[in-house]
PAVOPA-143821 format. One record per residue: residue in one letter; x, y, z of N, C-alpha, C in turn. Coordinates in steps of 0.001 Angstrom, whole numbers, padded with zeros to 6 digits, always signed. Layout:
REM PAVOPA-143821
AXYZXYZXYZ...
This chain:
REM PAVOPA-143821
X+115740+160758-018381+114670+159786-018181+113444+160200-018978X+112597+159256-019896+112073+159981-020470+110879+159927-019839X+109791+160781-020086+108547+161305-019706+107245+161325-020000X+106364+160336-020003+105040+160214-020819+103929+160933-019984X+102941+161040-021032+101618+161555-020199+101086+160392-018959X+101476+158856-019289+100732+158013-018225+101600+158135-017073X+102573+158693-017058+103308+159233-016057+102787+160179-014893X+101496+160683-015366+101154+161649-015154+099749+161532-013497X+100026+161837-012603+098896+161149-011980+098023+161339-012284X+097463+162974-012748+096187+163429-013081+095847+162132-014108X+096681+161944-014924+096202+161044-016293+095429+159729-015729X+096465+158680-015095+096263+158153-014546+094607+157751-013519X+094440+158931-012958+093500+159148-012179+092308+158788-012913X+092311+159913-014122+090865+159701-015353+091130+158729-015608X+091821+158151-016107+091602+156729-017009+090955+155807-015758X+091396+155806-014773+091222+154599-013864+089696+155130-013491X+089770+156363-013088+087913+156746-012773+086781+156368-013878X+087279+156460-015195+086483+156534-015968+086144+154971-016895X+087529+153942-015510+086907+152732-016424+087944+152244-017856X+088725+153228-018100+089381+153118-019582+090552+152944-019472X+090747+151818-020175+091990+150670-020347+091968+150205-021649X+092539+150860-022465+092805+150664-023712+092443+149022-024389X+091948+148566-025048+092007+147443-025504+092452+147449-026890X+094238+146556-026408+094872+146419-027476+094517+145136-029067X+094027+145560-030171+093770+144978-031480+094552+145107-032409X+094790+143480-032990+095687+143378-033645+095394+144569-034885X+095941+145725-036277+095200+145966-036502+095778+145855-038556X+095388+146411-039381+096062+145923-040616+095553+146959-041469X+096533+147828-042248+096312+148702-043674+096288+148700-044703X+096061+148224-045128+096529+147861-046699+095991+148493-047747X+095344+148178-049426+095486+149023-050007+093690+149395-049798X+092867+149019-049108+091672+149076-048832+091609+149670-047172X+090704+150044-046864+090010+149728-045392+088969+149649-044811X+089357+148248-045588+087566+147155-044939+087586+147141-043137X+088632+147123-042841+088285+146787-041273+088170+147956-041000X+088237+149418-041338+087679+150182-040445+086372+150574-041008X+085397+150993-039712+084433+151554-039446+083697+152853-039476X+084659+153071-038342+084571+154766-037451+085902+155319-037146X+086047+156357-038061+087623+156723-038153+087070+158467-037471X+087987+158390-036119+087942+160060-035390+089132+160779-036260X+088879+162301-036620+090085+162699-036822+090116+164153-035406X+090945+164008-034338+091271+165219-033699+092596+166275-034077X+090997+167242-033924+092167+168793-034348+093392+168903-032956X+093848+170280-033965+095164+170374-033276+095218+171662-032020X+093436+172139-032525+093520+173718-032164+094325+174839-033164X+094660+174288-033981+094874+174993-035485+094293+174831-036493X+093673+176117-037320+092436+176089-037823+093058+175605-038793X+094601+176077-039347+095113+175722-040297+095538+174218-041113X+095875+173694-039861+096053+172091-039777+094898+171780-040355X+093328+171749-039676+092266+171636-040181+091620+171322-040743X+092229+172714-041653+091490+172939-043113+092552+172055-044485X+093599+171735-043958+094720+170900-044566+094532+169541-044729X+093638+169007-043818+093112+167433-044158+091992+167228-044319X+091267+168601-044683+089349+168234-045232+089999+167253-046697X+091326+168135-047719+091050+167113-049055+091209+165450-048456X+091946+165651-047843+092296+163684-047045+091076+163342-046817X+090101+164027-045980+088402+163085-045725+087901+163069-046974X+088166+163993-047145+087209+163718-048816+087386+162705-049522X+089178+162284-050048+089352+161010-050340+089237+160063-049688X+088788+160167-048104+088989+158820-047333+087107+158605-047411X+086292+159922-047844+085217+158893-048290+085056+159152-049514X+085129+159311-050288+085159+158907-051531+085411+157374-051992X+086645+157199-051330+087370+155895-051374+086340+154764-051068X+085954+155197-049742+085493+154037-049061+084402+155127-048367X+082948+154858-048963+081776+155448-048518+081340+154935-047838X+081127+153818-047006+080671+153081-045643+081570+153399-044279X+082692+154161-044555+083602+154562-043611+082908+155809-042983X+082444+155604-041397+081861+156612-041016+083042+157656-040274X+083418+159101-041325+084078+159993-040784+083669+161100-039581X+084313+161251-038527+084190+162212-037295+085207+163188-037097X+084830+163869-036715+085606+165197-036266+085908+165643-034531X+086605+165340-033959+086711+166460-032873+086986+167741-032921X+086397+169031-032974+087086+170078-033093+086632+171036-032107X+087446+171779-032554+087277+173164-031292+086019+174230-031604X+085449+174785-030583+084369+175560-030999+084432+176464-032187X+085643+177134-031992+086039+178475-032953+085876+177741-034224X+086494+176369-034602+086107+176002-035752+084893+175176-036201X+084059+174797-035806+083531+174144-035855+082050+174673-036876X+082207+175812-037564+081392+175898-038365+081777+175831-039669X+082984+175403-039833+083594+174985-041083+083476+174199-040962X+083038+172937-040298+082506+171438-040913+080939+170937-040285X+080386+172125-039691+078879+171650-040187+077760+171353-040661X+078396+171841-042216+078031+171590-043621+078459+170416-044376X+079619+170073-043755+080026+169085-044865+079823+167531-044942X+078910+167412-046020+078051+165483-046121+078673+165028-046085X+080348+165064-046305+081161+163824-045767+081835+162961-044570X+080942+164059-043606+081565+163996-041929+079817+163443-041308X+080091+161985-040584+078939+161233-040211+078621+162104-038897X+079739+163002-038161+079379+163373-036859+080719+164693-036150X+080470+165522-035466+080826+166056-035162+081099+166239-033783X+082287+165986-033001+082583+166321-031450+083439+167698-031215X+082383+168427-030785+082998+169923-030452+083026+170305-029193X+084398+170727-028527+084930+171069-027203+084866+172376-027174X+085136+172946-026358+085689+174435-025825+087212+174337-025374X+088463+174991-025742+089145+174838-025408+089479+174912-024253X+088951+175471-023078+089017+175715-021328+088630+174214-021046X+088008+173070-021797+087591+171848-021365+088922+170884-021445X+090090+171311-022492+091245+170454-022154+091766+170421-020699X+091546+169960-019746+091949+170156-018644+092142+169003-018043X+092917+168060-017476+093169+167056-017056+092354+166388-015698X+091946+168403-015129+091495+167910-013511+089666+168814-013684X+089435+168917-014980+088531+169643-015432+087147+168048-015393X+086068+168534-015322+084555+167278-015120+084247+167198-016585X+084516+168087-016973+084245+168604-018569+085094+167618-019685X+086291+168031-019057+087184+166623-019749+087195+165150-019491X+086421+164792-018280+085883+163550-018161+084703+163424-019250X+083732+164231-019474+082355+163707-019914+083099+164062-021638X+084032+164658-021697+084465+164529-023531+085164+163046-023590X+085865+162761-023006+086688+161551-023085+085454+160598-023111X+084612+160334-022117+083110+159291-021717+082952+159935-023398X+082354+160554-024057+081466+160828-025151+082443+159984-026480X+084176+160196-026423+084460+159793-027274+084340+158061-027288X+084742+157528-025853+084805+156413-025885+083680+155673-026147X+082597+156455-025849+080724+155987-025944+080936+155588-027691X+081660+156430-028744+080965+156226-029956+082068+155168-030648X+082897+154436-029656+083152+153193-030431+083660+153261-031645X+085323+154322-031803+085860+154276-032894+086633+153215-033099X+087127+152860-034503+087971+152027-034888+089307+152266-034511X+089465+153802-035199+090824+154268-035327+090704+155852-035092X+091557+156319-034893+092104+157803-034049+093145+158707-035272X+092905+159793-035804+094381+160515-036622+094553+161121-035390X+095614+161651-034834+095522+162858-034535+095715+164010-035379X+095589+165465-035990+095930+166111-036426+096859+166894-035965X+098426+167068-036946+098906+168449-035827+100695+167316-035792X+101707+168363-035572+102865+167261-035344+103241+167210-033717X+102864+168643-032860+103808+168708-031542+102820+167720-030949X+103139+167330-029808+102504+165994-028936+101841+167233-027994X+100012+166774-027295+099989+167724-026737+098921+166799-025971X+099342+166607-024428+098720+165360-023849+097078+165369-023418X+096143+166305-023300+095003+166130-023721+094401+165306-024540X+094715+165997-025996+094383+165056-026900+095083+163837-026921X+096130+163919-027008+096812+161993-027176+096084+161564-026145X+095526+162061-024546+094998+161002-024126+093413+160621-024725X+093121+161528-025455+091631+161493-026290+091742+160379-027009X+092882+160184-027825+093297+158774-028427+093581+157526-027919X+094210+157907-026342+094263+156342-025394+093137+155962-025222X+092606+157036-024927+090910+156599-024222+090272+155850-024971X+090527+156055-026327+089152+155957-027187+088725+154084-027184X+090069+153612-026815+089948+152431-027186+090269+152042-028370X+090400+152793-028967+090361+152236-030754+091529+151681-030906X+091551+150277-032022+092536+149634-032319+093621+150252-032850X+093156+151200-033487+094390+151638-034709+094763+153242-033854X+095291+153778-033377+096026+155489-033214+097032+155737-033896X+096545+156657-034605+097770+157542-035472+098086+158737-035021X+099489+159272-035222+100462+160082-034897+101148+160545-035485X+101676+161827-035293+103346+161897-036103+104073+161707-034880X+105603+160923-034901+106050+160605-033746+106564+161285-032443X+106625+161166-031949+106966+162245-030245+107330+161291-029631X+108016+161111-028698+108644+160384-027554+107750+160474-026491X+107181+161042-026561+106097+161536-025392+104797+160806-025628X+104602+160499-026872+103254+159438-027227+103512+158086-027337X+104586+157415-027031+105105+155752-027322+104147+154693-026773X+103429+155325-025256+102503+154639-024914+101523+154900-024758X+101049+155939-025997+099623+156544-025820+098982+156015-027448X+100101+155861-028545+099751+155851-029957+100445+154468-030207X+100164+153822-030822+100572+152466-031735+100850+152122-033247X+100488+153466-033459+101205+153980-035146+101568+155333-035429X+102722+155808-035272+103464+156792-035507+104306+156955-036833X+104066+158441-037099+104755+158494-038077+106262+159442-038421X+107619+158591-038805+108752+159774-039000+108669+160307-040239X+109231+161190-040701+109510+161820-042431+110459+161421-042273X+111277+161248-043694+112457+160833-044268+113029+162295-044673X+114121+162653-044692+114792+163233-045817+114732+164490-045438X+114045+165771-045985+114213+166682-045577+113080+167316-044674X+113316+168374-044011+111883+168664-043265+110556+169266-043950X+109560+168430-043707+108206+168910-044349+107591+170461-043848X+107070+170612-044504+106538+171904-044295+105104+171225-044102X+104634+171890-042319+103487+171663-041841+102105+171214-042139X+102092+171244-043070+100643+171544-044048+100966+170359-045094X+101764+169975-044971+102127+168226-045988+101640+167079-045370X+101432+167058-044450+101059+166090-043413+100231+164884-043857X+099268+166058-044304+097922+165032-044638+098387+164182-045849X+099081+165271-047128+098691+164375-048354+100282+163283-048058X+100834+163620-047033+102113+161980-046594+101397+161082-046444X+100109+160985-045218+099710+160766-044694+098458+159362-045268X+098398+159865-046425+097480+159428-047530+098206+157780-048341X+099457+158023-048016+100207+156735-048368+099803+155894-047181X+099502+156134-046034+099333+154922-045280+097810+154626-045379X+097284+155473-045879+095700+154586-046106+095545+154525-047737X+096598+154453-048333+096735+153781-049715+096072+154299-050549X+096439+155775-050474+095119+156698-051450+096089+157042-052480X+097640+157019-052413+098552+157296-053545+099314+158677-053016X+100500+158799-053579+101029+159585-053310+101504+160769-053871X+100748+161222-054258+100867+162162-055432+102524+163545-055060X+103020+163853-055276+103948+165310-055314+103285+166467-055104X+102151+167035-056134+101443+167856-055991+100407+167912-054622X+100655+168914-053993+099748+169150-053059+098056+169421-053021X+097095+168870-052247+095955+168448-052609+095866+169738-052137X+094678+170854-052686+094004+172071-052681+092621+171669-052072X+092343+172477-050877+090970+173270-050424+090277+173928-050998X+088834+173368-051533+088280+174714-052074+086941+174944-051304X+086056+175814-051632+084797+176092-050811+083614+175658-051661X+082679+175941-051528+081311+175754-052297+081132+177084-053240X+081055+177075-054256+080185+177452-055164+079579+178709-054873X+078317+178677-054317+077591+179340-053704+078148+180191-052957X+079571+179889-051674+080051+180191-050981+080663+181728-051724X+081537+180909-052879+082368+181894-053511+081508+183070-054388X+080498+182803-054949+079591+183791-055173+079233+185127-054688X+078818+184854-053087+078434+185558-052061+079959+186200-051993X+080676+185822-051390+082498+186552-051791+081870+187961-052754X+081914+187156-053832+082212+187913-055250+081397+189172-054885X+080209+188925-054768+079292+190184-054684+079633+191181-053227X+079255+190621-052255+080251+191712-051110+081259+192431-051739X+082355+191646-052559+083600+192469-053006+083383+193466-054330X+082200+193224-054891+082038+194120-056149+081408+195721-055485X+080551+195063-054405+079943+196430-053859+081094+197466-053227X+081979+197022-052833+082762+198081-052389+084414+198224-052998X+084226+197358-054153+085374+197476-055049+084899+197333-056709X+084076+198075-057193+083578+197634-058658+084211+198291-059680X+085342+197800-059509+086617+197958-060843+086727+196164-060731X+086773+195712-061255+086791+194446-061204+088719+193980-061539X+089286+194880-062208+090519+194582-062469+091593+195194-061036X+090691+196059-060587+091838+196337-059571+092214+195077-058158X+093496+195171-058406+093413+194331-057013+093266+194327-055898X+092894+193250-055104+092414+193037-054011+093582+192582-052726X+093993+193331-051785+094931+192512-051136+094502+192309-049897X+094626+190856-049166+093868+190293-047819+094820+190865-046770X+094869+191515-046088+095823+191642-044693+095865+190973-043345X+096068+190138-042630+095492+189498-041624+096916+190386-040613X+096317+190685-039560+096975+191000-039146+097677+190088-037726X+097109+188953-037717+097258+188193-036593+098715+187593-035731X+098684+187831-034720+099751+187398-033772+100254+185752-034773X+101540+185896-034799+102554+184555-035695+102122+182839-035076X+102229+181814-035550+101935+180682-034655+103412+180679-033967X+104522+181123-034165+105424+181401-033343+105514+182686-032299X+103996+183106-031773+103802+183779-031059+104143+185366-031134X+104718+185569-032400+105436+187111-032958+104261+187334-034192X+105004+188831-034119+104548+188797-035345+105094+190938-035505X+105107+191514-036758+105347+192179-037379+104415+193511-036284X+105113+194644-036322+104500+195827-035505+103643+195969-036100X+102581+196653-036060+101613+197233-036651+101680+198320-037644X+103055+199365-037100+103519+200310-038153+104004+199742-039070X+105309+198341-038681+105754+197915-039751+105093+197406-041068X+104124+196646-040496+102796+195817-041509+102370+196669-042405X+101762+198108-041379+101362+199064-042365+101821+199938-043960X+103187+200138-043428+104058+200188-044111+104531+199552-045327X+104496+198157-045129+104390+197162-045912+103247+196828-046768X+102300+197307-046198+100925+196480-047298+100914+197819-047856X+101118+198893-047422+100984+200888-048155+101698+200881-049087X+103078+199733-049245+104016+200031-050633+103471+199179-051406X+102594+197287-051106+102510+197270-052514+101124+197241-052639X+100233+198442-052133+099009+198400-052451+099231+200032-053836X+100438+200586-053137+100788+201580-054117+101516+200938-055061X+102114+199868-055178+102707+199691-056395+101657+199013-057058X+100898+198405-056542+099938+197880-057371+098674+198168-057868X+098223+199446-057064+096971+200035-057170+096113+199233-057139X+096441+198816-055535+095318+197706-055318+094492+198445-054187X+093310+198051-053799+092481+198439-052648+092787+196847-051198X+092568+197300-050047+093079+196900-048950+092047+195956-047999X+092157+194647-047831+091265+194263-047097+091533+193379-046150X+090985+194224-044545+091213+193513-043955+090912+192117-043320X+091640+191012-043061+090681+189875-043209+091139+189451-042035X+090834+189041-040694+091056+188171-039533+090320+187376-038661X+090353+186405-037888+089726+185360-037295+089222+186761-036596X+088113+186445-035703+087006+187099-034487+088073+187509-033285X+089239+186582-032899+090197+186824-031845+091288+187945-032242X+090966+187987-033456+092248+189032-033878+091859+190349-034187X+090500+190828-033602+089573+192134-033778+090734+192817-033206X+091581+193269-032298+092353+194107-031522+093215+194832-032508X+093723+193281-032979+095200+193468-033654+094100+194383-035253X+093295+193388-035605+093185+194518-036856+092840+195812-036666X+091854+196335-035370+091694+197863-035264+092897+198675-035296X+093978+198284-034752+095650+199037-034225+096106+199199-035818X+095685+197975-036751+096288+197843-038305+095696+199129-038798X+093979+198947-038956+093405+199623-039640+094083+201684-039155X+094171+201751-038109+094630+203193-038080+096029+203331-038124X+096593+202266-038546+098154+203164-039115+098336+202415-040110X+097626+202113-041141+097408+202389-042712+097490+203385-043388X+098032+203731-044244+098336+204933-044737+096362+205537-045685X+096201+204277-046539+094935+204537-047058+094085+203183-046183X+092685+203746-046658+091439+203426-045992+091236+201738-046818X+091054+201098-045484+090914+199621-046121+089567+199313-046388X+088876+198734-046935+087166+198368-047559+086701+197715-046091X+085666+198369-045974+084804+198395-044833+083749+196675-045095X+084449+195863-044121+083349+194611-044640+082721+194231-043392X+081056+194034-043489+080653+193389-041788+081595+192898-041615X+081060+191833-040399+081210+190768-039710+081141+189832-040531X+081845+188685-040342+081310+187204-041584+081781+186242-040899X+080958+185130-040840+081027+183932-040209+082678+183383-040823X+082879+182119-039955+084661+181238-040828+084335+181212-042125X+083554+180417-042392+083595+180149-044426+083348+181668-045087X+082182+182551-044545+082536+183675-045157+083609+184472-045192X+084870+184490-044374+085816+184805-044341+086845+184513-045444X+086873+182930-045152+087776+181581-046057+087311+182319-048004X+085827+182442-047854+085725+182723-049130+086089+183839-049678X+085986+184673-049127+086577+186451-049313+087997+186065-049441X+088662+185622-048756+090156+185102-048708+090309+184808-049980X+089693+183381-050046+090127+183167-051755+089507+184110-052737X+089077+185165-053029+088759+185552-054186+089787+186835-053584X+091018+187035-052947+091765+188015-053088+093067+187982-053998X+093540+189003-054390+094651+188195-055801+096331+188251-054759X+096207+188627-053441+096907+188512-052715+097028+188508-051509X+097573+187997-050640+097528+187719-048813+098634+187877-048439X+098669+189232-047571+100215+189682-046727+099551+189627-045477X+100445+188509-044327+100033+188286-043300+101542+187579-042576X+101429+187516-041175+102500+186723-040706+102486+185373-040734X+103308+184983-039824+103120+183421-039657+101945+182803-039501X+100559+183299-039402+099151+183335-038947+098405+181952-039743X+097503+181823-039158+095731+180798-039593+096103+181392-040994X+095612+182133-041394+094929+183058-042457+096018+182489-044013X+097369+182592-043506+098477+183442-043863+098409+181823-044719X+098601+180440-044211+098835+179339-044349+097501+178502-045440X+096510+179129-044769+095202+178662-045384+094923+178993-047320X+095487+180464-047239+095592+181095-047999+096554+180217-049488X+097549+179791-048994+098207+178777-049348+097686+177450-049275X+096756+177070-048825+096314+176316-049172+094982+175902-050364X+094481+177466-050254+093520+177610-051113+093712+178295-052747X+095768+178394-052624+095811+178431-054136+096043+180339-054519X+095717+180965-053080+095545+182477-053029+097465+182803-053210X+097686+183819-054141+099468+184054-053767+099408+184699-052489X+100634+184521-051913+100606+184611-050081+102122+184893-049959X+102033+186324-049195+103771+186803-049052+103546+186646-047462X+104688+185748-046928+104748+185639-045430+105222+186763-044838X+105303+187348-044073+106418+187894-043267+106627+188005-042044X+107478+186763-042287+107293+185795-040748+109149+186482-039720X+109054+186107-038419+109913+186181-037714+110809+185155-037339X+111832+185599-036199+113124+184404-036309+112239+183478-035009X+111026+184017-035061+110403+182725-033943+109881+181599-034807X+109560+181890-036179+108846+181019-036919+109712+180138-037355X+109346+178460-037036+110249+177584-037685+110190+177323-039078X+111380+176923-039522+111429+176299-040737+110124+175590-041552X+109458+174911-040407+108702+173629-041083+107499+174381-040873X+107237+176184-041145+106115+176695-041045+106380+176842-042589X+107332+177181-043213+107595+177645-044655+107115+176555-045365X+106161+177314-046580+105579+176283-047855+106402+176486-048858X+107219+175366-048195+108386+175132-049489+107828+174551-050875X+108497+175263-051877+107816+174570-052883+106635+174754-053409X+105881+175608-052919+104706+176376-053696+104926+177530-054271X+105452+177779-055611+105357+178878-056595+104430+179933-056044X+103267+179876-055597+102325+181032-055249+102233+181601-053737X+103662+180956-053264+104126+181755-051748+105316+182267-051747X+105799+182762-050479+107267+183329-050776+106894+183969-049040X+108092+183798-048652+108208+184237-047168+109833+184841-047216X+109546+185933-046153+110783+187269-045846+110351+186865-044333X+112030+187039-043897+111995+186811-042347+112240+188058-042121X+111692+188731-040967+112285+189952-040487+113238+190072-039643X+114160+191084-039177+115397+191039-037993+114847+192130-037325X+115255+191723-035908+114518+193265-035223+115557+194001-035251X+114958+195667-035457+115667+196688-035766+116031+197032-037253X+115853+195932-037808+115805+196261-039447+114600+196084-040184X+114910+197270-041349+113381+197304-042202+113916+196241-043831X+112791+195549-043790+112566+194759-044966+113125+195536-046002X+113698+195303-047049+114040+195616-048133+113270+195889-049332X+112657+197136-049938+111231+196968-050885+111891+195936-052005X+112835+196489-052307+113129+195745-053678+113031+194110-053328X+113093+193717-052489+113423+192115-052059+111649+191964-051836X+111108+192922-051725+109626+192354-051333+108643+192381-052951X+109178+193514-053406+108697+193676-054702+109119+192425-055522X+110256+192305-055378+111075+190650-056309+109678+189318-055642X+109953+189534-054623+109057+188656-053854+107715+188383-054357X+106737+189378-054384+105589+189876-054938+105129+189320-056444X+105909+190581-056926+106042+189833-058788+106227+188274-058851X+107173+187502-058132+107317+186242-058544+105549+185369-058330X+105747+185724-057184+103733+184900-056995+102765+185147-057610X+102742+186514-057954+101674+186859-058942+101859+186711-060122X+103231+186310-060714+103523+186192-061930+102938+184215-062522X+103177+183721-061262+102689+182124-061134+100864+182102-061536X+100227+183276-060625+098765+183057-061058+098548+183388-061785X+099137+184639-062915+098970+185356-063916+099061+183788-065287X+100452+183333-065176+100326+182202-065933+099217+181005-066024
């Protein structure tokens, strides 16, 4: 029997307390979008997702500059888009506020429905009933999705892939055919500001001023399949090709992953470059000016790949398929088996191939 969120009494309960009853509009896409207004896009709670459909806003105002773009996002991220002139407004939660029986999640739902969107993305593929009900609520004519069985009566435009399985982070530029921006093959790239990358540059000269030696990012963060690589093992791993490459070591992780990098940093064989604290974009930017990123299934690991950085996964048998960036020359992912050690030569093959892509 299948199972929706309006199934749900808690659900039920808010909507009916709060007044909200969807009002269904006829609604239409085509190769313009004059009828929309106020387009929400809600995150997924993945920074990675995220940062994967800033190029999509960009073309969705570019395209059409009277289209007022919004954001729902989560606190942790939310200083990666409070800079950016192409976003009319910003709705930022705390994640403890997704809560169905939470007051907090009444007055976010009241705030979204107050600003009278047109249309809803959600970001993100698993169905996760908070947010889809953020999208019933909103009222808006148009809700978008990728499809779930679980959203049939929460969304009114869903989307399947054809053919083979996408790799996570494709989403957006698929996504771009239904608001008629074109469909390009090549994957649309993230980049930062200018300025941003500057500030990078100089932090990294002060404590690396060989300018030719390389730089390698380590994130050490727990997998989005909830695994991730021992700490000895990692170590181990970034110690062979920081020696094969005579590169210097840097550690790079979100604020939540302070634990995991202290445990990294002392079973490193050599001493990794000592960097403050740095806000998200100062992070993002240090990221990209590294000539390599060994990390697990992680934020970091994906972003990195998105920003064009070569990126060796080394992901576990928890990580699905549709985490792998198939098809990007400047990645390459090794699954690990527990109880067995990675193979250098298979990591070195690995290595050389990505860096041989940016070198060209």
């Amino acid at each position: 029997m299948k199972s929706t969120l309006l199934s749900n009494p808690l659900a039920r309960v808010a909507l009916r307390t709060l007044g909200m009853a969807p009002v269904e509009r006829e609604f239409h896409l085509g190769g313009d979008l004059s009828e929309l207004r106020r387009l929400l896009f809600v995150d997924s709670g993945r920074l990675c997702e995220l940062v994967a459909y800033l190029p999509l806003l960009a073309r969705l105002h570019a395209r059409t500059p009277g289209l007022e773009l919004q954001v729902m996002v989560e606190e942790r991220a939310a200083d990666l888009l409070r800079r950016e002139p192409m976003l009319a407004g910003l709705i930022v939660y705390r994640a403890e506020q997704l809560k169905a029986h939470s007051s907090s999640y009444y007055r976010l739902l009241r705030e979204v429905q107050g600003r009278a969107f047109d249309g809803v993305v959600l970001i993100g593929e698993g169905a996760d009933g908070p947010r889809d009900l953020v999208a019933y609520a909103s009222q808006a004519g148009l809700r978008i999705g990728i499809y779930q069985e679980e959203r049939e009566q929460l969304l009114n435009c869903m989307l399947r892939w054809q053919g083979r399985e996408r790799y996570r982070l494709e989403q957006a530029s698929e996504l771009a055919r239904l608001f008629g921006l074109g469909g390009e093959a090549a994957p649309w790239a993230f980049s930062l500001r200018p300025d941003e990358l500057r500030a990078a540059d100089q932090l990294i000269h002060f404590r690396k001023p060989i300018r030719e030696q390389p730089l390698i990012a380590v994130d050490p963060a727990p997998g989005l399949g909830e695994r991730r690589l021992a700490s000895g093992n990692l170590a181990y791993l970034v110690g062979h090709l920081a020696e094969q490459l005579r590169a210097r070591v840097l550690l790079l992780h979100l604020e939540e992953d302070a634990a995991a990098a202290a445990a990294l940093r002392q079973a490193l064989r050599a001493p990794a470059l000592d960097m403050p604290p740095q806000g998200l974009r100062e992070r993002l930017a240090l990221l990209a000016r590294c000539d390599l990123c060994v990390a697990g299934n992680s934020e970091l690991f994906h972003i990195a790949v998105a920003l064009g950085v070569p990126a060796l996964g080394a992901f576990t048998e928890a990580d699905g398929a549709a985490w792998e960036p198939r098809g990007r020359a400047s990645a390459a992912v090794l699954r690990g088996r527990p109880g067995e050690q990675m193979s250098l030569r298979e990591i070195d093959a690995a290595v050389a191939g990505i860096l041989h892509v940016r070198a060209t």
